[in-house]
RODREN-317401 format. One record per residue (C-alpha): chain; residue number from 1; residue in three letters; x, y, z. Coordinates in pm, 1 decimal, always signed. Layout:
RODREN-317401
chaine|num|residu|X|Y|Z
A|NUM|ALA|X|Y|Z
...
end
This chain:
RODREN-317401
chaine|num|residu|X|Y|Z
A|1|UNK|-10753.1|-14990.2|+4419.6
A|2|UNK|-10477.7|-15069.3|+4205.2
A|3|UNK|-10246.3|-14987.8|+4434.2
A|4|UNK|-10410.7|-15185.5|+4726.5
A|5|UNK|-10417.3|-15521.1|+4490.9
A|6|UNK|-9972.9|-15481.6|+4468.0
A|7|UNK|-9965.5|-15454.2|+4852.1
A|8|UNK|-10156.3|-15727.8|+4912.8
A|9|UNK|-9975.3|-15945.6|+4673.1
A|10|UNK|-9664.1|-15879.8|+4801.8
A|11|UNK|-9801.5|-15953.4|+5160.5
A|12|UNK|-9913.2|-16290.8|+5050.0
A|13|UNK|-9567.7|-16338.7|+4817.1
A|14|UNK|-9327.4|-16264.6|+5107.7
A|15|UNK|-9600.0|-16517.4|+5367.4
A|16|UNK|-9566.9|-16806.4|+5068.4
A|17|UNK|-9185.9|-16793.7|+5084.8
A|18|UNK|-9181.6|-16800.8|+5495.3
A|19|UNK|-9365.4|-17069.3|+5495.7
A|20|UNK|-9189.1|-17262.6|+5165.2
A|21|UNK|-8807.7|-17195.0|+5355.3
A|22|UNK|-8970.9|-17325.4|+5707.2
A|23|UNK|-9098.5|-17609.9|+5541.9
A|24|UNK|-8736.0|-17673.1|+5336.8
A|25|UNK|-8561.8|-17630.7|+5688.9
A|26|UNK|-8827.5|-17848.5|+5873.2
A|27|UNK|-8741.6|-18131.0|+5604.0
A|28|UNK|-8353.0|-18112.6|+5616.6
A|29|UNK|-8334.9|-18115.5|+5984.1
A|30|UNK|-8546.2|-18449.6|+5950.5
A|31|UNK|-8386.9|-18606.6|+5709.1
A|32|UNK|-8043.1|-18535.3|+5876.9
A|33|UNK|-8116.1|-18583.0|+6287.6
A|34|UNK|-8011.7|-18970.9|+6233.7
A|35|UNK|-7782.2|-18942.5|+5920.4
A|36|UNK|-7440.3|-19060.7|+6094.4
A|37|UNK|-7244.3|-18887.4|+5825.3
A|38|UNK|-7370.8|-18573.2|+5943.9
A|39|UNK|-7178.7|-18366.0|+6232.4
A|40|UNK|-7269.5|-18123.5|+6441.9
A|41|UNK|-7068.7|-17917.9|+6676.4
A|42|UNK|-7267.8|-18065.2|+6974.9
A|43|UNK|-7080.4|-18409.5|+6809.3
A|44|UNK|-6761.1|-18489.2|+6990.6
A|45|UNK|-6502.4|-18552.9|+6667.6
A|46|UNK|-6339.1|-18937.3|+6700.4
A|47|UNK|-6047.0|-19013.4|+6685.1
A|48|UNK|-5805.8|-19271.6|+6563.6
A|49|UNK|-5658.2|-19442.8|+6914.7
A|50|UNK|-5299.8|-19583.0|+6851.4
A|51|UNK|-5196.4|-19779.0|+7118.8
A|52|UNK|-4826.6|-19767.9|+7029.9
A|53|UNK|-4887.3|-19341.5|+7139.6
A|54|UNK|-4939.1|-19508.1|+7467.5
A|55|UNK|-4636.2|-19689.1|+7535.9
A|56|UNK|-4417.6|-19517.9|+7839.0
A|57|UNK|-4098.9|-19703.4|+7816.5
A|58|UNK|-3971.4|-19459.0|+7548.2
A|59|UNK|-4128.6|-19187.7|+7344.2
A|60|UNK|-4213.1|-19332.4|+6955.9
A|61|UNK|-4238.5|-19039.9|+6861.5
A|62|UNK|-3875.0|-18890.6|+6964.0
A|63|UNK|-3611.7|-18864.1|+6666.6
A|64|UNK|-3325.7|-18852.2|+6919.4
A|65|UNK|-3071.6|-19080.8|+6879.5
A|66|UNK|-2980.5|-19339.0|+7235.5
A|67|UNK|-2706.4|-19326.8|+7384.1
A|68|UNK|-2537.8|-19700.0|+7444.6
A|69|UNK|-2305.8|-19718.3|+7798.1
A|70|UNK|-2045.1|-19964.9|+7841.0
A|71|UNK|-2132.1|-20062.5|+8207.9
A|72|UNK|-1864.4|-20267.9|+8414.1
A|73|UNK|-2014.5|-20586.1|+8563.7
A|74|UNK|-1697.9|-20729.4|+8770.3
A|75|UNK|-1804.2|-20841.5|+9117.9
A|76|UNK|-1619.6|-20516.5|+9302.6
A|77|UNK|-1852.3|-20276.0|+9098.0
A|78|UNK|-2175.6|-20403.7|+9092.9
A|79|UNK|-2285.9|-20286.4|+9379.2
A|80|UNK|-2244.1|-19981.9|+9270.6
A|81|UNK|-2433.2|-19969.3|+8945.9
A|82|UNK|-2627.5|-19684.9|+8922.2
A|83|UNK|-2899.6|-19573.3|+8694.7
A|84|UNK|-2967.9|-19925.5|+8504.9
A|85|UNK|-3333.4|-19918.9|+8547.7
A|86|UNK|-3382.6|-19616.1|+8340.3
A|87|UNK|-3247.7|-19796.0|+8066.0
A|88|UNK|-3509.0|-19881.2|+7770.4
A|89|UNK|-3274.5|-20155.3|+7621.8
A|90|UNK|-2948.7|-20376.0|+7799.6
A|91|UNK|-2725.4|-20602.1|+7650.1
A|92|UNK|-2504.9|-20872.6|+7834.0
A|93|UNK|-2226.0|-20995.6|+7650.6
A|94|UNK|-1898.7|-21212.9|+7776.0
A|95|UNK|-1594.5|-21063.1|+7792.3
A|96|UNK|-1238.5|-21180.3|+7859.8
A|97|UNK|-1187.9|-21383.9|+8215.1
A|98|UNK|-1586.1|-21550.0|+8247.1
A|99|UNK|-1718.5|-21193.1|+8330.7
A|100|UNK|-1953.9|-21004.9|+8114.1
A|101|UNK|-2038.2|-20652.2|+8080.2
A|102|UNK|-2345.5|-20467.2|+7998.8
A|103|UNK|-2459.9|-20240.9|+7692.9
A|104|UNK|-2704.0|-20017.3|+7873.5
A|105|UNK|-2925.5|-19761.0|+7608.1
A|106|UNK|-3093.1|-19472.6|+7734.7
A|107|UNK|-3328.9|-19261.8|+7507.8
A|108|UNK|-3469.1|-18898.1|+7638.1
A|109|UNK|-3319.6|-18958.5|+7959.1
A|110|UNK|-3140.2|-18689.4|+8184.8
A|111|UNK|-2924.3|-18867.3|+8409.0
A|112|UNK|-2684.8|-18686.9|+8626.8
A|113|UNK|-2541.1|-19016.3|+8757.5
A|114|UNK|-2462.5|-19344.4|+8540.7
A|115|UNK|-2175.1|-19637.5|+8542.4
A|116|UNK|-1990.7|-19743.4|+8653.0
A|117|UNK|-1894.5|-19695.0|+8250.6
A|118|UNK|-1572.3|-19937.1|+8139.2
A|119|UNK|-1354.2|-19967.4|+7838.2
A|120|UNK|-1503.5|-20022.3|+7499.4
A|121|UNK|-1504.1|-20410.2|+7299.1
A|122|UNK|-1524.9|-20435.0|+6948.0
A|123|UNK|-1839.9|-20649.3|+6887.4
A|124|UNK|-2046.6|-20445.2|+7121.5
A|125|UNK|-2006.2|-20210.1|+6823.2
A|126|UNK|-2256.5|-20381.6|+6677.2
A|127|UNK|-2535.2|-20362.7|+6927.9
A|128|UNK|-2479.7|-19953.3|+6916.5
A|129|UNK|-2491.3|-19977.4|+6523.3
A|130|UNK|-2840.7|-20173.7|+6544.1
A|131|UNK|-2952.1|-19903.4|+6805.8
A|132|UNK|-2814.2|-19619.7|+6571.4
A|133|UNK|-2708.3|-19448.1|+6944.0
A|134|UNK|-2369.1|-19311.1|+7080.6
A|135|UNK|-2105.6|-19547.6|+7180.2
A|136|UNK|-2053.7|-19447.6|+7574.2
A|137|UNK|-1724.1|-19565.2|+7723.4
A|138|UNK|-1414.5|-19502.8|+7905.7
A|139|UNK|-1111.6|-19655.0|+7711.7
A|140|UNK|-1106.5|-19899.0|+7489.0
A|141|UNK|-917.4|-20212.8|+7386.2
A|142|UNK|-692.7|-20227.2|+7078.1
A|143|UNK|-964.7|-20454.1|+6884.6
A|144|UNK|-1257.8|-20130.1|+6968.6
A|145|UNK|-1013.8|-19891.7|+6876.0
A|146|UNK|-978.4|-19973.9|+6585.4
A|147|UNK|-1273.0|-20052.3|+6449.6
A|148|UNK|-1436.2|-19725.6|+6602.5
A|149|UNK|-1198.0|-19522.4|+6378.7
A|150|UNK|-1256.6|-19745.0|+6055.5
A|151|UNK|-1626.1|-19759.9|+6118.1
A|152|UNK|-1645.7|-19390.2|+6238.3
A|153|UNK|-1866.1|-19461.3|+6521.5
A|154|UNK|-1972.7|-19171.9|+6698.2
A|155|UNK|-1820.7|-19202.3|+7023.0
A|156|UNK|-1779.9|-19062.9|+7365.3
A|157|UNK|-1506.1|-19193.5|+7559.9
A|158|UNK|-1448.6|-19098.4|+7940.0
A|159|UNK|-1074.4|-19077.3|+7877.8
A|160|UNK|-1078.1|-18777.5|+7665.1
A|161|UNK|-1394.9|-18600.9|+7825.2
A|162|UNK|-1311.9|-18510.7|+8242.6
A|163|UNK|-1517.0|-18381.5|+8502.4
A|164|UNK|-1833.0|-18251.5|+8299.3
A|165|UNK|-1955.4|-18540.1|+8113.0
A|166|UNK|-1747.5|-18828.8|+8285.1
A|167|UNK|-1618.7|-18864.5|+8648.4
A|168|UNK|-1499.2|-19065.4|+8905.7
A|169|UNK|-1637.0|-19170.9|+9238.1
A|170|UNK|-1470.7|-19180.4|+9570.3
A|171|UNK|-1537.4|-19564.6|+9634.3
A|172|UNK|-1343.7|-19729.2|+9975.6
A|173|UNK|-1219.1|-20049.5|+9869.2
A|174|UNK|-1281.0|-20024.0|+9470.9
A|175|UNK|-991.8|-19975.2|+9230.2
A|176|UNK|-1031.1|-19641.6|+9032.9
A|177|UNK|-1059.1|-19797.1|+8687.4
A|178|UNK|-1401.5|-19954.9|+8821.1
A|179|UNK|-1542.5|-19595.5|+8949.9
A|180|UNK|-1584.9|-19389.8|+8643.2
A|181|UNK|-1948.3|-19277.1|+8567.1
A|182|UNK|-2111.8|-19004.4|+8345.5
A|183|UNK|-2351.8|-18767.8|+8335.7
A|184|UNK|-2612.1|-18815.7|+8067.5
A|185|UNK|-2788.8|-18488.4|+8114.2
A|186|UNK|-2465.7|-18289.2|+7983.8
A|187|UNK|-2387.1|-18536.7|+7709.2
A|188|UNK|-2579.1|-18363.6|+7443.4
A|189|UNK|-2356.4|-18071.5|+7503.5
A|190|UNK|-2071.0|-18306.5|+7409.7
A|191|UNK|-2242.8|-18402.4|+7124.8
A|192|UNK|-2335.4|-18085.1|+6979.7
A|193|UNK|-1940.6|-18021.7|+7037.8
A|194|UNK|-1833.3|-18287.3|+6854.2
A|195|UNK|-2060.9|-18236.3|+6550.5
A|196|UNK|-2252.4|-18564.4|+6576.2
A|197|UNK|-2578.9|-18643.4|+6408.7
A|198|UNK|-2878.7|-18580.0|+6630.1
A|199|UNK|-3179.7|-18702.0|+6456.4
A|200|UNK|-3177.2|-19107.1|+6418.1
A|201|UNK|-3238.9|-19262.8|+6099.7
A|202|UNK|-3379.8|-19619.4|+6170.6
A|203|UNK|-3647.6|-19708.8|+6374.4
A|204|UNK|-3653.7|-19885.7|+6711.3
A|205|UNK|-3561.0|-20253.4|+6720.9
A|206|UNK|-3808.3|-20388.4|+6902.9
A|207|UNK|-4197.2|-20373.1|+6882.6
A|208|UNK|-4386.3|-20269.6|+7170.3
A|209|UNK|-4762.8|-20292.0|+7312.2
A|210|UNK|-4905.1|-20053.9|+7517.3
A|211|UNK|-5157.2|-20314.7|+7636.4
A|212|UNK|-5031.6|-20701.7|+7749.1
A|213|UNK|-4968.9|-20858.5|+7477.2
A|214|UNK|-5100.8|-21219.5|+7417.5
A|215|UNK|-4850.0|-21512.4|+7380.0
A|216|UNK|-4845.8|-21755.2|+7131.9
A|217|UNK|-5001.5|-22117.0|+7214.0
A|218|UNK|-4639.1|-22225.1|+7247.9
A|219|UNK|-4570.0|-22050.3|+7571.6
A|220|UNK|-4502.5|-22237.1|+7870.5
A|221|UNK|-4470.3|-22097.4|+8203.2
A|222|UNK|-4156.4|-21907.9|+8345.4
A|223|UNK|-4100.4|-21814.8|+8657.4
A|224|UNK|-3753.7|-21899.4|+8773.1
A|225|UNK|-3484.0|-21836.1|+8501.9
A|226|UNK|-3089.6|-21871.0|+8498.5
A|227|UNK|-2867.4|-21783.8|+8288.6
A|228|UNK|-2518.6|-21913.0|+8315.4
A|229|UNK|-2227.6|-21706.6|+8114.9
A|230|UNK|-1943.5|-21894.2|+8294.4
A|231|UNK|-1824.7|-22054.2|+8647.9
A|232|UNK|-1829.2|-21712.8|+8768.4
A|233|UNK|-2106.7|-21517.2|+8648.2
A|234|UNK|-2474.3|-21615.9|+8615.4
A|235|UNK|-2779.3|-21387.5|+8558.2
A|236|UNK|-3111.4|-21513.1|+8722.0
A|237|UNK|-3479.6|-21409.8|+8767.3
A|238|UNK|-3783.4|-21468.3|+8969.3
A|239|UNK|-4118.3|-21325.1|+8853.5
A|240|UNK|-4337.7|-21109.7|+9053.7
A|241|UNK|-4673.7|-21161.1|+8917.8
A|242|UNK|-4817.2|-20886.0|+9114.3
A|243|UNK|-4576.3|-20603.4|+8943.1
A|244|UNK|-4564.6|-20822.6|+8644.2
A|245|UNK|-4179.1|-20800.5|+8616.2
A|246|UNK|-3888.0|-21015.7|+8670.8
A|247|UNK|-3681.5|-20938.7|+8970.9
A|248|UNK|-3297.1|-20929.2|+8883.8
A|249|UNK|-2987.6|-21132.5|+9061.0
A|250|UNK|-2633.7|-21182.9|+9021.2
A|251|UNK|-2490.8|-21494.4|+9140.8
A|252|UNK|-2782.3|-21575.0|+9387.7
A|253|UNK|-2755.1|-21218.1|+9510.7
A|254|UNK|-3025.6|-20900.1|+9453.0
A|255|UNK|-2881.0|-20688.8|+9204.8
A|256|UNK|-2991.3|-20337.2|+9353.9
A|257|UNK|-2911.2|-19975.8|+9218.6
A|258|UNK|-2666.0|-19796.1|+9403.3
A|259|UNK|-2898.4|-19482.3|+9455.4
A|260|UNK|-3243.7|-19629.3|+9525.3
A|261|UNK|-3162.6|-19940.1|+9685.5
A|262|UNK|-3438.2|-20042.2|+9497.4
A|263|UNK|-3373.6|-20453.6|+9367.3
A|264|UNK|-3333.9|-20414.6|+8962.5
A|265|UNK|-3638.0|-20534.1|+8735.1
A|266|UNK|-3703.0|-20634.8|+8414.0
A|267|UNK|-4047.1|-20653.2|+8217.5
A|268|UNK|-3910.1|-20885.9|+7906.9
A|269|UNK|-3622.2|-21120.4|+7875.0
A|270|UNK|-3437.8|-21240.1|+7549.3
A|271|UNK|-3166.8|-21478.2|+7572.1
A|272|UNK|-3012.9|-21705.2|+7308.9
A|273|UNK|-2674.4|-21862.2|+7261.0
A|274|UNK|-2388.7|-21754.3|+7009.8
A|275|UNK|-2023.0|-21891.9|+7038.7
A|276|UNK|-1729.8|-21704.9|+7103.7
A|277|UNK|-1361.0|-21759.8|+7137.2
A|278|UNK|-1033.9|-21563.3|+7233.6
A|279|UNK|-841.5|-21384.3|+7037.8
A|280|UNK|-491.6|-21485.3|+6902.4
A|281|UNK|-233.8|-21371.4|+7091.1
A|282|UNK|-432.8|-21107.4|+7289.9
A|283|UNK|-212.3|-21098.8|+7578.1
A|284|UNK|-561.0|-21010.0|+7761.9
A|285|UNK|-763.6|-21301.4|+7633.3
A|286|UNK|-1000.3|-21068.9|+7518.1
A|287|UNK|-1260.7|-21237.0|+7272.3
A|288|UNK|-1448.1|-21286.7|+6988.4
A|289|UNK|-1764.9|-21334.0|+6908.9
A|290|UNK|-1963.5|-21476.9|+6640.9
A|291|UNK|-2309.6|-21274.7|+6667.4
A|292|UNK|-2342.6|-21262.5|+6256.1
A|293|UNK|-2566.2|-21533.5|+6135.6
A|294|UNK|-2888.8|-21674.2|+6318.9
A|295|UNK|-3020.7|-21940.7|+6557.7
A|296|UNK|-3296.7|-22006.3|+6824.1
A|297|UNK|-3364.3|-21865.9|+7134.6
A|298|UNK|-3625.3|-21753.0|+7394.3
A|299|UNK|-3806.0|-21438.2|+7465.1
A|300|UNK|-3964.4|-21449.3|+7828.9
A|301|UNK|-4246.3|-21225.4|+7974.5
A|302|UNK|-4537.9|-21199.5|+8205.1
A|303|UNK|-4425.4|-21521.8|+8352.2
A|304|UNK|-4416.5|-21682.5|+8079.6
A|305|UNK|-4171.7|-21838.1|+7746.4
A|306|UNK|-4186.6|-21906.4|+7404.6
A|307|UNK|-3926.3|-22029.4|+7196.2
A|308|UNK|-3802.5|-21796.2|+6917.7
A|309|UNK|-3558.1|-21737.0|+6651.0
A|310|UNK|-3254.4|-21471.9|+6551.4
A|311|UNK|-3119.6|-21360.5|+6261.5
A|312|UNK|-2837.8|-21073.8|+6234.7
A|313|UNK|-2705.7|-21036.2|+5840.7
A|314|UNK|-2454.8|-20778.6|+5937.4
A|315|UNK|-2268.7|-20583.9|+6175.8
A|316|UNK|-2494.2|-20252.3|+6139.4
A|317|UNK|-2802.6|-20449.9|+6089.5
A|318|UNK|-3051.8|-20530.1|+6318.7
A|319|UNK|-3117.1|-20833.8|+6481.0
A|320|UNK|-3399.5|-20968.3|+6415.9
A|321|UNK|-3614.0|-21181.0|+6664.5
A|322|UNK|-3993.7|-21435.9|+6528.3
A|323|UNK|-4193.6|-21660.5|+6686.8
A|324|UNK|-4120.7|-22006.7|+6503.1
A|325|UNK|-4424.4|-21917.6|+6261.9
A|326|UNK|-4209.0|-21589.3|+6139.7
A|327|UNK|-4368.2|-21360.3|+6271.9
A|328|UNK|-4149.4|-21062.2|+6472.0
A|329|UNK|-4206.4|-21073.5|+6821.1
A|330|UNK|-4393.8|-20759.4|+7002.0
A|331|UNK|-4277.8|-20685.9|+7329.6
A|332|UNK|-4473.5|-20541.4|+7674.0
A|333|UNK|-4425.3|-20206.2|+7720.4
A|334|UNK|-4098.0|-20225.7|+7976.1
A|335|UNK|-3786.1|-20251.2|+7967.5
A|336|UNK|-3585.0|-20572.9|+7843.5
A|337|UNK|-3272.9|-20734.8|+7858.5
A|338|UNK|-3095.6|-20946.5|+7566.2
A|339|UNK|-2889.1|-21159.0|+7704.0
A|340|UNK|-2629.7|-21348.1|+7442.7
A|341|UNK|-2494.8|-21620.4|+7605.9
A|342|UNK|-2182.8|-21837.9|+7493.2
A|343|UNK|-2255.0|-22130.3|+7383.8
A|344|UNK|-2076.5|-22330.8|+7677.2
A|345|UNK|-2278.4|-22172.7|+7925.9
A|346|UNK|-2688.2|-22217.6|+7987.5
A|347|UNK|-3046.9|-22099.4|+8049.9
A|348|UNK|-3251.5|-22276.2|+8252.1
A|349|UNK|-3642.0|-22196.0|+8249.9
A|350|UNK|-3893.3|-22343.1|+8531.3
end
């Protein structure tokens, strides 16, 4: 009987602590089902949406460094630009004789055709500094020169680099120092043979939105622009609100790529005015220009302008661009053209 009584017990024990875990289980899955802290692996795991990971113009999250082109603008080249629209970032800038040329940056891109690429000037130094990218050119004037060897900018320059990375095109009609164009895909060979930094070291200098940004109450509309750099050369725009960008002329005509056809187009605008003047004595009338300091300007998008303001302490540093409350402007997620304009030329917004 004895015997019996310890089965038994331990029947009963091992029913009482069934029952006691069932019942401990039974009240955490209660007390949990709408606890939001609690996850299970039915839960899909958030995460924390950026919408600067979105932006497609250029990768934010590539350390390579841009390369910045010197691209010939003179009337017998134009129409053979090729490869602009791949740019991220462009300057235009007035050189010597009322023309202007372009700084055109490409980041991550592979290129095979580019240009046409022309000689180097010394203050578009500075707009490769900002950028932290490769100076791109073919030649050079004495001022450039110069100033590339006491600043040690990291250069590539068409005349000491034939065939693979630069070249010349076969162009009826078109002198041979306005047909010289490079291949960006093979440049990072050139750089790895020259020993140049790869990784930049300053981030990019201006702010993009992934989504359409929302201009300030200040903005007026924009749809016609012009932008007058001399007698000879003037820059204009007319918006497409169904793409949303800014088709591109030069002097009243289309300003198309080479390759495509296609008409060039532009997603946001910046334009402001800086004097310059030539150079004593430079039997070329090159010129200089006085981009340090700061000033007021525009910065045009989705058909629309508000008034903004500069500022550029140094050479190397970069320019800065507000809305008049100080804030730094954000930009659409496109590319844009900065357009620095002498001060005895014009923009005209309608």
């Amino acid at each position: 009987m004895k015997i019996k009584l310890k089965k038994k017990n331990l029947i009963i024990l091992i029913i009482s602590v069934l029952v006691l875990v069932g019942g401990i289980t039974t009240a955490v899955l209660l007390l949990t089902k709408d606890d939001p802290t609690q996850k299970s692996d039915e839960t899909p795991q958030s995460h924390d949406d950026n919408a600067t990971d979105e932006v497609k113009i250029v990768d934010l999250n590539s350390s390579s460094r841009p390369y910045a082109v010197m691209i010939n603008n003179i009337g017998s080249a134009r129409p053979y630009h090729t490869g602009l629209q791949d740019a991220y970032l462009v300057y235009e800038i007035i050189v010597e004789g009322g023309i202007t040329r372009y700084l055109a940056l490409f980041k991550d891109k592979t290129n095979e055709v580019v240009g046409s690429v022309r000689s180097a000037r010394h203050y578009y130094i500075d707009y490769a500094l900002e950028n932290d990218a490769y100076y791109v050119h073919w030649g050079w004037s004495p001022q450039a020169e110069s100033d590339i060897s006491s600043l040690d900018i990291d250069n590539l320059n068409g005349l000491s680099y034939g065939d693979q990375y630069f070249f010349r095109q076969s162009i009826n009609g078109v002198n041979s120092e306005h047909t010289g164009y490079m291949n960006l895909s093979a440049l990072s060979n050139l750089v790895d043979r020259l020993g140049y930094r790869t990784e930049t070291n300053q981030d990019l200098l201006l702010n993009y939105s992934a989504t359409s940004i929302e201009m300030p109450s200040t903005a007026t509309d924009a749809t016609e622009i012009d932008i007058k750099y001399s007698g000879s050369s003037t820059t204009s725009y007319v918006y497409d609100s169904e793409a949303n960008v800014y088709k591109q002329y030069v002097n009243d005509q289309e300003h198309t790529d080479y390759e495509t056809k296609e008409q060039y187009t532009v997603t946001n605008i910046i334009a402001y005015q800086v004097s310059n003047t030539t150079i004593s004595g430079d039997n070329k009338n090159r010129q200089e220009l006085n981009n340090i300091g700061s000033g007021e300007g525009y910065f045009i998008t989705g058909g629309q302008m508000v008034p903004i303001t500069w500022e550029k302490t140094s050479r190397s540093s970069q320019t800065v661009y507000r809305y008049q409350d100080g804030t730094e402007i954000i930009v659409n997620d496109g590319n844009t053209w900065i357009h620095i304009i002498p001060t005895s030329g014009s923009v005209s917004i309608s």
